[in-house]
ROZADREN-199186 format. One line per 8 residues: number of its first residue (from 1); for each residue x, y, z of N, C-alpha, C. Coordinates in pm, 1 decimal, always signed. Each point is the difference from the previous one (the first is absolute). Example, Ala and Ser with C-alpha at 12.3 -4.5 7.8 and 13.67 -1.06 7.14 Angstrom:
# residues 2
1> +1319.0/-569.0/+780.0/-89.0/+119.0/+0.0/+90.0/+120.0/+0.0  -35.0/+105.0/-72.0/+82.0/+119.0/+6.0/-77.0/+109.0/+73.0
This chain:
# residues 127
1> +82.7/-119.6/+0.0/-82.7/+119.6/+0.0/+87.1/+125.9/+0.0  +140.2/+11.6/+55.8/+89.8/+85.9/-6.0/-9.5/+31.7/-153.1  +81.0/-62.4/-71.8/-13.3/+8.2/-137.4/-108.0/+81.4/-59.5  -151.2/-25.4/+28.6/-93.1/+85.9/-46.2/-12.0/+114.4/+41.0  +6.9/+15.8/+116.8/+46.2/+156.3/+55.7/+96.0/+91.1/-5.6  +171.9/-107.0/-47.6/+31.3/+113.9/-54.6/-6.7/+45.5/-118.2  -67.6/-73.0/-74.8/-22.6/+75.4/-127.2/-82.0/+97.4/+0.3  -161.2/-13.9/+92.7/-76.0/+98.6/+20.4/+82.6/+139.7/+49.6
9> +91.8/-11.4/+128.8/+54.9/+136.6/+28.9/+98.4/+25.9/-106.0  +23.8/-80.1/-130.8/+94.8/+69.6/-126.4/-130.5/+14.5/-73.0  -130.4/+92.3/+31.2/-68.1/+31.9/-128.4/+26.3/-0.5/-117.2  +64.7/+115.7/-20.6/+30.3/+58.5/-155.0/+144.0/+17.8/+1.4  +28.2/-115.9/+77.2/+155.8/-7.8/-58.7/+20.2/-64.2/-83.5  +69.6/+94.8/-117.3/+41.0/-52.7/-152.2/+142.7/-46.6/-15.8  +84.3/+49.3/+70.3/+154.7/-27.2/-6.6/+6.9/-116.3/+107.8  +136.9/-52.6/-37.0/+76.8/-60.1/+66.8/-36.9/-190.6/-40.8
17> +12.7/-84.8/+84.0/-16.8/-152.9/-58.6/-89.2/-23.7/+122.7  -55.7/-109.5/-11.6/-67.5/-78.4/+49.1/+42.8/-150.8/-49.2  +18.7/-111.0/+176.5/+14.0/-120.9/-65.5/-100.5/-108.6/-10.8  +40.7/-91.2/-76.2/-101.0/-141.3/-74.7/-99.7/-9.4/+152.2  +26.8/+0.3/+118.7/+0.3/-10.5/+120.2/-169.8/+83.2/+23.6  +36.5/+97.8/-6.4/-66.2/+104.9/+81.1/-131.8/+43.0/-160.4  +71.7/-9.0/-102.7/-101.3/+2.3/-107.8/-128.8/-103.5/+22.4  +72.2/-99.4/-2.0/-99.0/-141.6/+30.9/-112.1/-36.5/+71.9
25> +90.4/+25.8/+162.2/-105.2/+85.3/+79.6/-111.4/+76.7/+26.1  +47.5/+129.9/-103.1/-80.9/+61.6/+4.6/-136.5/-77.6/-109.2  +27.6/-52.9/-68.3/-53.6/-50.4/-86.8/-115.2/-84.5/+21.0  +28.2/-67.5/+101.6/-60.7/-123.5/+66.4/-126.8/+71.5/+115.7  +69.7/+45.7/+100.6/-79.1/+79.6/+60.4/-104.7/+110.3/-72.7  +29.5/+85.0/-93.5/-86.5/+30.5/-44.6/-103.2/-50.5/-96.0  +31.9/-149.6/-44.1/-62.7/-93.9/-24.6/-135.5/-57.2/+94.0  +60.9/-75.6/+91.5/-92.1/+2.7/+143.3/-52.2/+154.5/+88.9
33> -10.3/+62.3/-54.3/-31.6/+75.7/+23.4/-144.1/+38.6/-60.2  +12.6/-6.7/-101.9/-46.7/+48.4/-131.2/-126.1/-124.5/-13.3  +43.4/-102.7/+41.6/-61.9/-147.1/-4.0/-122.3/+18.9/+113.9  +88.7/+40.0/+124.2/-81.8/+28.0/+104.1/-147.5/+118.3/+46.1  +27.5/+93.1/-91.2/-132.7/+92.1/-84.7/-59.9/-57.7/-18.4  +2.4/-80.0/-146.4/-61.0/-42.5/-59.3/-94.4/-86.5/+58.9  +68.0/-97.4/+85.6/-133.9/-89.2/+73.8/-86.7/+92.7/+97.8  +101.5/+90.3/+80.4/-130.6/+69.7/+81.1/-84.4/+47.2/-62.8
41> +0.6/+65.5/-123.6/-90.6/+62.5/-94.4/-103.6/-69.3/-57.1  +66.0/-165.4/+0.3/-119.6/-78.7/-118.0/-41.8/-88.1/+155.3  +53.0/+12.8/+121.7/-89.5/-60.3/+136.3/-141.6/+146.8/+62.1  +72.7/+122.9/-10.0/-104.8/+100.7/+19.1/-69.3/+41.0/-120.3  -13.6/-82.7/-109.4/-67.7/+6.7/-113.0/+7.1/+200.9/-74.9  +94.5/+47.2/+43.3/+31.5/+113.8/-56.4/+97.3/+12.7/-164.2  +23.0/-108.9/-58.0/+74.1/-21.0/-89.1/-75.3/+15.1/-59.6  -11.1/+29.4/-181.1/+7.2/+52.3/-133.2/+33.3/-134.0/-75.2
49> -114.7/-111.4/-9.1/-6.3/-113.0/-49.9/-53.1/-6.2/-84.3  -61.6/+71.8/-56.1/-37.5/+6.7/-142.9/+71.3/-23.3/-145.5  +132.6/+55.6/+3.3/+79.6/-29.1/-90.1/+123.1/-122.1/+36.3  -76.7/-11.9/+126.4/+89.2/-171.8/+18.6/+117.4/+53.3/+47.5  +25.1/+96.6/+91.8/+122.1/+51.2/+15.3/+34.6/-33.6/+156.5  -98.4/+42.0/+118.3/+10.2/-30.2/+78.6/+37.4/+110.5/+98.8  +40.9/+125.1/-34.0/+56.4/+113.6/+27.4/-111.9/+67.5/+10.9  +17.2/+89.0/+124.1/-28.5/+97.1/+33.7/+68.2/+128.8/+40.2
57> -67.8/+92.2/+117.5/+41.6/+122.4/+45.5/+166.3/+4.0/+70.4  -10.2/-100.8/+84.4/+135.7/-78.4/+125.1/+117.1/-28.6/-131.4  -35.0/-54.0/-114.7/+125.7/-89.5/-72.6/-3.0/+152.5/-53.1  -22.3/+71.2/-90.2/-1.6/+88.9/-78.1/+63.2/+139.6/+87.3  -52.7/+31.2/+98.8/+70.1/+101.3/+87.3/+165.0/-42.4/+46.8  +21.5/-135.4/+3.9/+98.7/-66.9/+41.6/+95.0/+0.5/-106.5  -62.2/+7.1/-133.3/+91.0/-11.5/-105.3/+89.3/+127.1/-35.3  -138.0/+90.7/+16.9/+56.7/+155.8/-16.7/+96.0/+38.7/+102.8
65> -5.0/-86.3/+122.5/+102.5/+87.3/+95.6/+131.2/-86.6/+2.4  +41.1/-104.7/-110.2/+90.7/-97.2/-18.0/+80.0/+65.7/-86.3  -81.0/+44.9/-97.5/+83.8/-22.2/-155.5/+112.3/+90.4/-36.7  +22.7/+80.5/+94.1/+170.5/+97.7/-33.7/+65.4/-74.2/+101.6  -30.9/-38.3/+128.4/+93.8/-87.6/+73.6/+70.4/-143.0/-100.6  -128.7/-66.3/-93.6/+30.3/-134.4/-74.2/+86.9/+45.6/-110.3  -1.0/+142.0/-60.4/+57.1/+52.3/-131.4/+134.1/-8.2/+68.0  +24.1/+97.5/+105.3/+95.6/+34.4/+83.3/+144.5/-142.8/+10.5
73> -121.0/-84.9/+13.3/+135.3/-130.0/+73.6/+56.7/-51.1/-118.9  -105.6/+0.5/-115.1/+27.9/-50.9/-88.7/+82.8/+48.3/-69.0  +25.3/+154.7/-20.0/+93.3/+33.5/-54.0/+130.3/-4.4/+81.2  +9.0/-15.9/+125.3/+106.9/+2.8/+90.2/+67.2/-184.2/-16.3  -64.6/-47.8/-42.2/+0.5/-150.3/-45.0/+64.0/-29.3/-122.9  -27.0/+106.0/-79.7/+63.2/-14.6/-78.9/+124.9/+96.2/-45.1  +26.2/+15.2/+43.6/+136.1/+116.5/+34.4/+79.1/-104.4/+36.7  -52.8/-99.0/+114.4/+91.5/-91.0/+70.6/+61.3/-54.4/-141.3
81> -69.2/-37.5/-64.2/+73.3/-108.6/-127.7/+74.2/+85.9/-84.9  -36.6/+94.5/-3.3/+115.4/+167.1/-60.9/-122.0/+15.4/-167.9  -104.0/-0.2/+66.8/-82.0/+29.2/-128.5/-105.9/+138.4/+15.3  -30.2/+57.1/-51.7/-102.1/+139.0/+28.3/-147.4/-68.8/+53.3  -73.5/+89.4/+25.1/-90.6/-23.3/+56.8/-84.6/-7.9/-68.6  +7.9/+69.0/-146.6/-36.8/+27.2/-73.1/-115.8/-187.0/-84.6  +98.7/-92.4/+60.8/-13.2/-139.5/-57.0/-137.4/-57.8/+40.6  -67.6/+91.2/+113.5/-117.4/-31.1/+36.6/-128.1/+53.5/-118.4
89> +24.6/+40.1/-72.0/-52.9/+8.2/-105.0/-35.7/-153.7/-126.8  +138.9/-88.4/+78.3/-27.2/-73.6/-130.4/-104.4/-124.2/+5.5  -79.6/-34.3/+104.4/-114.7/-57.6/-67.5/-124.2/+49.7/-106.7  +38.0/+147.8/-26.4/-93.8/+35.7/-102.7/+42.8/-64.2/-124.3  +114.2/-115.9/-33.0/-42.0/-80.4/-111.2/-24.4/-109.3/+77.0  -105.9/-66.9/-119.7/-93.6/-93.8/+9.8/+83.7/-123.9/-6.9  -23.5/-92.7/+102.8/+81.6/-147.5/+79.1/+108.9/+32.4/+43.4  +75.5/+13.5/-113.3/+141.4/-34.2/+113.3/+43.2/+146.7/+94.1
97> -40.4/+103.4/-6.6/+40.1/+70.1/+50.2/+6.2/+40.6/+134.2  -114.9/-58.6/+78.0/-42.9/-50.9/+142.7/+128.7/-81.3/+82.8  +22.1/-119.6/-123.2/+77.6/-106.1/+41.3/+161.9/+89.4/+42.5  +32.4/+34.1/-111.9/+104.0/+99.5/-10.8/+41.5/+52.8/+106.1  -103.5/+68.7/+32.6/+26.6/+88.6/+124.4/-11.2/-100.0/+114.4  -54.0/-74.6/+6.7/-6.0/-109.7/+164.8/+167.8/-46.9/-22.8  +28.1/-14.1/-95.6/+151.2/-43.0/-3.1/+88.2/+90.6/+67.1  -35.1/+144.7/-92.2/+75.7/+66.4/+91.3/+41.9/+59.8/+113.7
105> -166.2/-14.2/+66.9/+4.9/+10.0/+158.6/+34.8/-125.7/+67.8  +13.8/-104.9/-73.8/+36.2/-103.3/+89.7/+182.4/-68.8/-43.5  +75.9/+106.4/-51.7/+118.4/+0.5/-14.3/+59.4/+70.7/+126.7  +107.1/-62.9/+45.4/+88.2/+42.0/+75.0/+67.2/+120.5/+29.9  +11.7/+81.5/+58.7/+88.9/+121.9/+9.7/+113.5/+34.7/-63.5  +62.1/+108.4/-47.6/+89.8/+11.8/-95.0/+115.9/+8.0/+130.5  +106.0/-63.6/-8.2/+134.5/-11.7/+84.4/+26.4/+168.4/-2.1  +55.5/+31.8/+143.1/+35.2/+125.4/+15.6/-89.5/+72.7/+3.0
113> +33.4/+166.6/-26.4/-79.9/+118.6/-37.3/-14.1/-23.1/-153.2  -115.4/+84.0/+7.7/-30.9/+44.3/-147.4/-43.0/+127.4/-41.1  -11.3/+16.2/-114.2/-74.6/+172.8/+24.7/-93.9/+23.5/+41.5  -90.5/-103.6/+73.4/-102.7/+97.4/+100.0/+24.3/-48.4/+116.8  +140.3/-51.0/+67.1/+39.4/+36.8/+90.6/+57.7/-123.3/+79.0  +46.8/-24.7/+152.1/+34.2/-157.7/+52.7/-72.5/-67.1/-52.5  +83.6/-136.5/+1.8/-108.2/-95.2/+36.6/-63.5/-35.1/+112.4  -112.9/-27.9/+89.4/-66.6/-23.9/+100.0/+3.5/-148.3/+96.4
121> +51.6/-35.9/-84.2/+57.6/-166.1/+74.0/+140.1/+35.7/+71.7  +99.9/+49.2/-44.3/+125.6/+36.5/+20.2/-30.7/+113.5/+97.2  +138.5/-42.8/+126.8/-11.8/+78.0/+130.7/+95.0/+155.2/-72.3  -96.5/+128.2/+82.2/+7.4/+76.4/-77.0/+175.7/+19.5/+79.5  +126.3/+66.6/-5.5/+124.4/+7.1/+29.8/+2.9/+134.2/+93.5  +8.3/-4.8/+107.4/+20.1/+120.5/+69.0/+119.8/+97.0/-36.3  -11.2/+126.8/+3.8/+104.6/+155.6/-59.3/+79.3/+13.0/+129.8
């Protein structure tokens, strides 16, 4: 749960890396999270079942107050691998481009610094 929180107190942090670790995490938890709406919503019959979705007010308010924290890690995720953030763009092609990108968040950290900065596994060296 650490993991999910600190990404929440890095809102709109765009710089720096994030590792396989703490991405994942966050990933999961806001998974169960997200999971966990959903049933209270379709147990207090407040969900939006009409289009078979299952979502309501709880998942949807939840999403909106996620989605620069989820942009956020993700681009800090991918910095780790020494790539722009920019790469979160690439499931807008159709199949493989989804895949693509799960690859690249689930690649390893680039050895050392890089240009967006330490690496986060490595103990930082006291001055």
């Amino acid at each position: 749960m650490n993991w999910y929180l600190g990404a929440i107190k890095k809102y709109a942090v765009f710089s720096g890396r994030a590792r396989r670790k703490e991405y994942w995490f966050f990933v999961l938890f806001n998974t169960l999270i997200s999971i966990g709406f959903i049933v209270v919503e379709l147990l207090a019959g407040i969900a939006i079942k009409e289009m078979g979705l299952g979502v309501g007010l709880l998942c949807s308010l939840y999403f909106l107050a996620i989605i620069v924290p989820s942009f956020a890690i993700t681009t800090r995720r991918l910095h780790d691998t020494g790539r722009s953030g920019w790469w979160q763009l690439l499931p807008l092609l159709p199949l493989i481009g989804a895949i693509i990108l799960i690859v690249f968040l689930a690649t390893d950290s680039t050895a050392g610094a890089n240009k967006y900065g330490p690496n986060p596994k490595e103990p930082s060296t006291p001055r």
